[in-house]
N, C-alpha and C positions, 0 to 999 in steps of 0.2 A: 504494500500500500504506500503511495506515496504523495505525500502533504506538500500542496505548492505552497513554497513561501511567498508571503505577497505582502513589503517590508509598509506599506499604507496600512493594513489592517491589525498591524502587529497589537496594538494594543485594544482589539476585542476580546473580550474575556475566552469567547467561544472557539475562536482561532490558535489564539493562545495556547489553551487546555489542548485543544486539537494536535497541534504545531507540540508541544512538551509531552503528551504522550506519544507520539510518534518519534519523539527523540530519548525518551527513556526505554521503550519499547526497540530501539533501533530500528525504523522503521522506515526513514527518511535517508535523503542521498548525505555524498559527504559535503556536499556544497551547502546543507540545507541544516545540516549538521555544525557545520562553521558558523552560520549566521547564528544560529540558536546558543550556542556556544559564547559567542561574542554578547549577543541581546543577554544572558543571564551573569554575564560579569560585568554589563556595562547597565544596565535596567533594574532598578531596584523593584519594580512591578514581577517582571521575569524572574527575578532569582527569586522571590516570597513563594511567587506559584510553583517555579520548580521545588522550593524545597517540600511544599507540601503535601505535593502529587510526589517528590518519591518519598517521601516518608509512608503515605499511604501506598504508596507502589509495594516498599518494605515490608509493612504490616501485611499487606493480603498473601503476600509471597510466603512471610514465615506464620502463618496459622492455618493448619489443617483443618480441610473442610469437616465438618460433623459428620460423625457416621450414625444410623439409625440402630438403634439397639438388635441384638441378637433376634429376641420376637415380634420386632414392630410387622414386619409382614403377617404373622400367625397375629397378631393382637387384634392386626384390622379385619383380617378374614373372620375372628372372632366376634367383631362389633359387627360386621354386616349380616352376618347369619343370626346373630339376638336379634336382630330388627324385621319385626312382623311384614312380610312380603303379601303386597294385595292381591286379590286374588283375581285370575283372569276373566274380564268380561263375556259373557256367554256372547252376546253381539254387539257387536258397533251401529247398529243400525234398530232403531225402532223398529218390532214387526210388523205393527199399524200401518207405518207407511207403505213396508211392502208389499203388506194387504189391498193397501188404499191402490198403490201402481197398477198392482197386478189388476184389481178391478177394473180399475177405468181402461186397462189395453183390454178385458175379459171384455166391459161393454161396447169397445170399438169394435171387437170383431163381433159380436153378437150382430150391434148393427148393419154393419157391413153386411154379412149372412143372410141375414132378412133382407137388404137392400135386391143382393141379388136374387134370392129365392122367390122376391117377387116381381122381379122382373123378366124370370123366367115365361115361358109359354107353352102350357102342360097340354094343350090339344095339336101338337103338332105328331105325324108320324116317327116311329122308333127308328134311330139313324138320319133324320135332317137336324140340322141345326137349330135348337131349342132355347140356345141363351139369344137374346137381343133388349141390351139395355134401351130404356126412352128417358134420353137427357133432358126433354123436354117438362117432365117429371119436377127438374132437380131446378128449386130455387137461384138465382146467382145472382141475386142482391148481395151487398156487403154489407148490411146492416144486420145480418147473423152473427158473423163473429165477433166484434165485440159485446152481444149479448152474451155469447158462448164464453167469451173471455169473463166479463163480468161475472156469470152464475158460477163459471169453476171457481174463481175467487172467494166466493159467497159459500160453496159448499167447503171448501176449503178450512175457511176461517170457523165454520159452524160445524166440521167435525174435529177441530183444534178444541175448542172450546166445549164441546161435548167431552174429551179425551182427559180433558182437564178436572173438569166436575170430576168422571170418574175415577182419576186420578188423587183429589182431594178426598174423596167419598172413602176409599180404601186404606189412607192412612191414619 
């Protein structure tokens, strides 16, 4: 890694620090190494910091990191096994609702079945062609769907709310 020296900024604290760990660490060129060398026999700001940072430099050097006691691993596998584990939820999903989906795909296709079944044509001979929809039948105003929109809403909200009573009702 190496630390431009850049002699305008010499006296930011954060260059500084930069710039004198990089020269405690050897880290930096020898030219850059001169300068730093000079600025701390000629800087009274320089030589405080340097002596600071290596005295801490010294300290961290001679003290041995902590070691975790002989059972801290067994200690903790012992605190998380005391600790009551909840138990898995049978589902993630309300079954009401799935009940509720599966219905309304149940009455799509009902409709649908009936749609077709009677637009069938049951007096024709066995072997000619017996299906013939009459689209002429099938409304195509667009003022049904947002009726459609609105009551799924409606029904929506009024089986929350039934679900709810009975929800309250049992506890």
């Amino acid at each position: 890694m190496i630390i431009n020296f850049i002699p305008a900024m010499g006296n930011n604290a954060e260059d500084m620090d930069m710039q004198l760990w990089a020269y405690i660490d050897k880290q930096c060129s020898d030219a850059e190494a001169q300068l730093i060398t000079t600025l701390i026999a000629t800087d009274k700001d320089w030589a405080t910091q340097y002596k600071q940072l290596l005295s801490f430099n010294n300290e961290l050097s001679s003290t041995e990191p902590e070691q975790p006691s002989m059972r801290f691993s067994k200690n903790v596998m012992d605190s998380i096994t005391a600790t009551k584990i909840a138990p898995a939820t049978k589902t993630y999903v309300n079954p009401w609702v799935l009940r509720g989906i599966a219905g309304v795909f149940g009455l799509l296709l009902v409709t649908v079945f009936i749609y077709i079944l009677s637009g069938l044509n049951w007096n024709t001979a066995p072997g000619a062609s017996s299906f013939h929809l009459d689209y002429s039948k099938m409304e195509t105003g667009s003022w049904w769907i947002p009726f459609a929109l609105v009551n799924i809403v409606l029904l929506i909200i009024f089986i929350d709310a039934v679900l709810r009573r009975r929800r309250t009702a049992h506890k």
